[in-house]
C-alpha positions, -999 to 999 in steps of 0.1 A, spaced: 0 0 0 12 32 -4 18 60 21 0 89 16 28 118 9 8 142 34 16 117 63 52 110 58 76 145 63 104 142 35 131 162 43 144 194 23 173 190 6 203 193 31 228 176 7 244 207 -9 248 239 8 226 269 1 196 252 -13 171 281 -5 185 305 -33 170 293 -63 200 273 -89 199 312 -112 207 331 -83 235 310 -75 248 313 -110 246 353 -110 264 355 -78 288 332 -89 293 355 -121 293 386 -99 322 371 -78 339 362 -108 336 399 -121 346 413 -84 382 389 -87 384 411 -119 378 439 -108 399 433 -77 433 424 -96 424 454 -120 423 477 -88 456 460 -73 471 469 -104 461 505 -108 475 505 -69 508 493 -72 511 513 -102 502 547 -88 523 534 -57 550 533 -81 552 566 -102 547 553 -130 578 537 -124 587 499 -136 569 472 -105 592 467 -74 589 430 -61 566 446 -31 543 459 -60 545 422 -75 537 407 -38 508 432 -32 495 422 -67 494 387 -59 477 391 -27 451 411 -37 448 385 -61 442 352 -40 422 374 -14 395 380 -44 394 346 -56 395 326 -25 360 336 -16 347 335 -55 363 298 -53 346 284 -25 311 300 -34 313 284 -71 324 249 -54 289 255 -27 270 265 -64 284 235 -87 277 212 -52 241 227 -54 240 212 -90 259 180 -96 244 165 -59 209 166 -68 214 158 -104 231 124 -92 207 117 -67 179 123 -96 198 99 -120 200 69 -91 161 74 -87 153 75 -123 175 42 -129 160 21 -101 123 31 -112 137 22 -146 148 -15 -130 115 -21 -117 118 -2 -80 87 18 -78 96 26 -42 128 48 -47 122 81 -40 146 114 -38 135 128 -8 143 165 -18 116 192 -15 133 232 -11 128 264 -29 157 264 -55 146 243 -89 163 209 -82 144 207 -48 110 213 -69 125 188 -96 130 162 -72 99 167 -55 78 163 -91 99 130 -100 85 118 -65 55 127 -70 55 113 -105 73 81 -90 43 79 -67 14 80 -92 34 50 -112 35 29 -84 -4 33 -80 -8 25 -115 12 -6 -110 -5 -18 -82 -40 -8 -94 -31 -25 -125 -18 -57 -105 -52 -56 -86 -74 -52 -118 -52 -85 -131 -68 -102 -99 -100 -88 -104 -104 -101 -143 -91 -135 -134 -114 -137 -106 -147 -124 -124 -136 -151 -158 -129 -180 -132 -165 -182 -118 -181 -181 -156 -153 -205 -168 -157 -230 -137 -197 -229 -144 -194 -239 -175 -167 -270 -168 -186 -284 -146 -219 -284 -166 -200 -302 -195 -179 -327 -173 -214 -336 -157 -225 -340 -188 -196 -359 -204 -197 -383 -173 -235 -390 -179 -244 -375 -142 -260 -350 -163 -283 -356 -195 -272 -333 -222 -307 -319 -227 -319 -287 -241 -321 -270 -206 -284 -279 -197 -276 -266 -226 -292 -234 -224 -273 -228 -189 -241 -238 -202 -250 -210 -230 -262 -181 -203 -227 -184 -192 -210 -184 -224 -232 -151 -231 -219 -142 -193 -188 -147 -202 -183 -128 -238 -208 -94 -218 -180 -93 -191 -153 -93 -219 -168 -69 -244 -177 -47 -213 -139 -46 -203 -122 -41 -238 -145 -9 -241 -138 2 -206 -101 -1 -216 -105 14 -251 -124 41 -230 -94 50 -209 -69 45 -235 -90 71 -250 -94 48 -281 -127 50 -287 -137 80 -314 -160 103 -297 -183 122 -324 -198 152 -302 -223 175 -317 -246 198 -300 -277 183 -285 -310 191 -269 -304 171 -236 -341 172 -229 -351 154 -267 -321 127 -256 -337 116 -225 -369 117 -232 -361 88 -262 -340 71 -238 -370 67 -210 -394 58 -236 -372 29 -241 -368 20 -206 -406 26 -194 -417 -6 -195 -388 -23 -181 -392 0 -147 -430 -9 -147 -423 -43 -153 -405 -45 -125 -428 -30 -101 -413 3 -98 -426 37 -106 -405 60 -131 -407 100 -125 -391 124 -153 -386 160 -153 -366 180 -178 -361 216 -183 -364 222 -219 -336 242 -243 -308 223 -223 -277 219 -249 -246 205 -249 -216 192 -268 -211 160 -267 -214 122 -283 -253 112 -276 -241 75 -282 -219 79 -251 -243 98 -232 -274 75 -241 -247 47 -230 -234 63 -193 -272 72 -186 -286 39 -196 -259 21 -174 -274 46 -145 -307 35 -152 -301 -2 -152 -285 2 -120 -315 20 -101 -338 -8 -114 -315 -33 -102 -308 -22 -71 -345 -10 -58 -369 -33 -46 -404 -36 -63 -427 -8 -47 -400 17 -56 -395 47 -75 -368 60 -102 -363 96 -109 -347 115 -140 -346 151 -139 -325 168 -167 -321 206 -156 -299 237 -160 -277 245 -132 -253 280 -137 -233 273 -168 -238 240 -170 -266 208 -179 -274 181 -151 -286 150 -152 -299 129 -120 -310 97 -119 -322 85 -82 -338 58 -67 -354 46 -33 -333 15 -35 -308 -4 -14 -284 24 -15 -249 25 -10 -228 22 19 -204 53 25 -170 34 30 -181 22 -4 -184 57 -18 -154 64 -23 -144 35 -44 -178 33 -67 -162 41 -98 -135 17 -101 -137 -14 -118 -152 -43 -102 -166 -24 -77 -206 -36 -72 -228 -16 -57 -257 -24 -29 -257 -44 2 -247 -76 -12 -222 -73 -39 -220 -111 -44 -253 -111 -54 -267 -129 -88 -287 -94 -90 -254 -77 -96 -239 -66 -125 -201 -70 -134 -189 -41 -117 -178 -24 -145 -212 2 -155 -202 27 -135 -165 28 -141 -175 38 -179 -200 64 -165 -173 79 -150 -147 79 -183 -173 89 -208 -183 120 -186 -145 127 -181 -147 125 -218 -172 154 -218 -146 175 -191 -179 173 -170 -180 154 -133 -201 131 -112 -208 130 -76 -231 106 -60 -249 108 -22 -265 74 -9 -280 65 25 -284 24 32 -317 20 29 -332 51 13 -311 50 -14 -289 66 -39 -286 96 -67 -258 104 -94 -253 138 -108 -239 141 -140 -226 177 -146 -216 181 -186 -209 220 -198 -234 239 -217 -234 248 -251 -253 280 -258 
């Protein structure tokens, strides 16, 4: 698991010297020490000359010179070896860290924070080191998560046709015909997930055009009607009209059927589903809500990842794959809008979608 970075105190930078003047301040006042060693054998010189008369230089006049000399660039000398420190440290310590996230070490870290640019530099590559190693454990977890949801399809299915092979079970049409709902299981959950992934590889071709949000819906409730009253539930709608947007209907019919299908699902028979479609500032919303099972809030949090089901019993046969809401959430990151959701156990749940307008 990894740490949250606002928990763990990382250190500033106390590797080289003067790391709170930023690495281009360093350089001018290295430059402007340079200039002053000039400017000090220049005035040594003009010294022991004027000393002199115009005279040729005595070997006092050569001594004086010389002094003047290494007093000027002692100080220039050690301020450029603090500057280059400032450097070459922190671009060493940046190259180890790069080269062991390269070997597979998702755990190295710099360590530096400070004001001067390296400091900020290493700070970002941490940063940047910590989202990759969430993305390699989310995607190590997700590997679990797609093995575990094929296995219980797959094992079905085996054991239908071994009974059946053995003779324990005839190999009748209504075998048949449950070995075939989990083939159909099987091929939903993996067309599902290759269009979640195309989704967040941003694969699939969006083709947005500007629509009346309130002619959408209403198409798309038509179609789902009878399903609700089938199922014992009672379907309210509301829509402001002359709400418009930009944006693909196929993906927004798609991320507001998946709501839908959920609220049925998940809300007992005697229950109702709501749609409103309204204008809110400068932008369109869209809420689906229900009086359903609702959703827990530890589970809130995690909603819109993959695999993640939603109501009080998640291993339910009622269930879908866990994988609706997740594309909710990419198609309307799509659309640069957002979605929140608020749920009580028991009362139930409602999901906002928030998409910008398009005058």
């Amino acid at each position: 698991m990894v740490d949250d970075p606002a928990d763990t105190a990382v250190p500033e930078v106390e590797s080289y010297g003067i790391h709170r003047f930023s690495t281009t301040t360093r350089l001018v006042v290295t430059f402007a020490m340079v200039a002053l060693v000039t400017a000090a054998i220049l005035a040594a010189v003009q010294i022991v000359i004027t000393v002199a008369g115009g005279t040729i230089l005595t070997p006092e006049s050569y001594l004086g010179l010389g002094i003047a000399a290494v007093l000027a660039v002692i100080p220039a000398t050690v301020f450029g070896l603090f500057s280059a420190r400032g450097i070459t440290v922190p671009i060493a310590k940046i190259i180890d860290t790069v080269n062991e996230i390269k070997r597979g070490d998702y755990s190295a870290r710099t360590g530096f924070t400070g004001y001067d640019e390296m400091g900020q530099l290493g700070s970002t590559l941490d940063e940047m080191a910590d989202t990759i190693q969430r993305n390699a454990e989310y995607e190590r977890q997700i590997t679990v998560d797609v093995a575990h949801e094929l296995r219980t399809p797959l094992m079905a299915m085996q054991a239908n046709l071994e009974a059946m092979i053995d003779g324990i079970m005839p190999a009748d049409f209504e075998h048949l015909v449950t070995v075939n709902s989990e083939v159909l299981r099987l091929g939903r959950l993996v067309e599902a997930q290759l269009r979640l992934s195309r989704l967040e590889a941003r694969m699939v071709e969006a083709h947005p055009r500007r629509l009346d949000l309130e002619k959408l819906i209403t198409r798309l409730i038509s179609n789902y009607r009878l399903l609700v009253e089938e199922s014992g539930l009672v379907l309210d709608y509301v829509a402001d009209t002359g709400v418009f947007i930009y944006a693909d209907p196929d993906m927004i019919r798609q991320a507001v059927a998946n709501l839908l299908s959920n609220a049925i699902r998940y809300t007992p028979e005697g229950g109702r589903v709501r749609v409103v479609v309204r204008r809110q500032d400068n932008n369109a919303e869209l809420e689906v809500a229900d009086t359903g099972v609702g959703i827990g809030e530890d589970d809130l949090d995690t909603i819109f990842k993959k695999f993640q089901r939603i109501g009080s019993n998640p291993t339910s046969d009622a269930g879908g794959m866990g994988i609706g809401l997740a594309m909710v959430r990419e198609i309307v990151d799509i659309h640069k809008g957002t979605i929140a959701v608020t749920s009580q156990l028991g009362l139930g749940s409602s999901f906002v979608i928030s998409l910008p307008l398009s005058e």
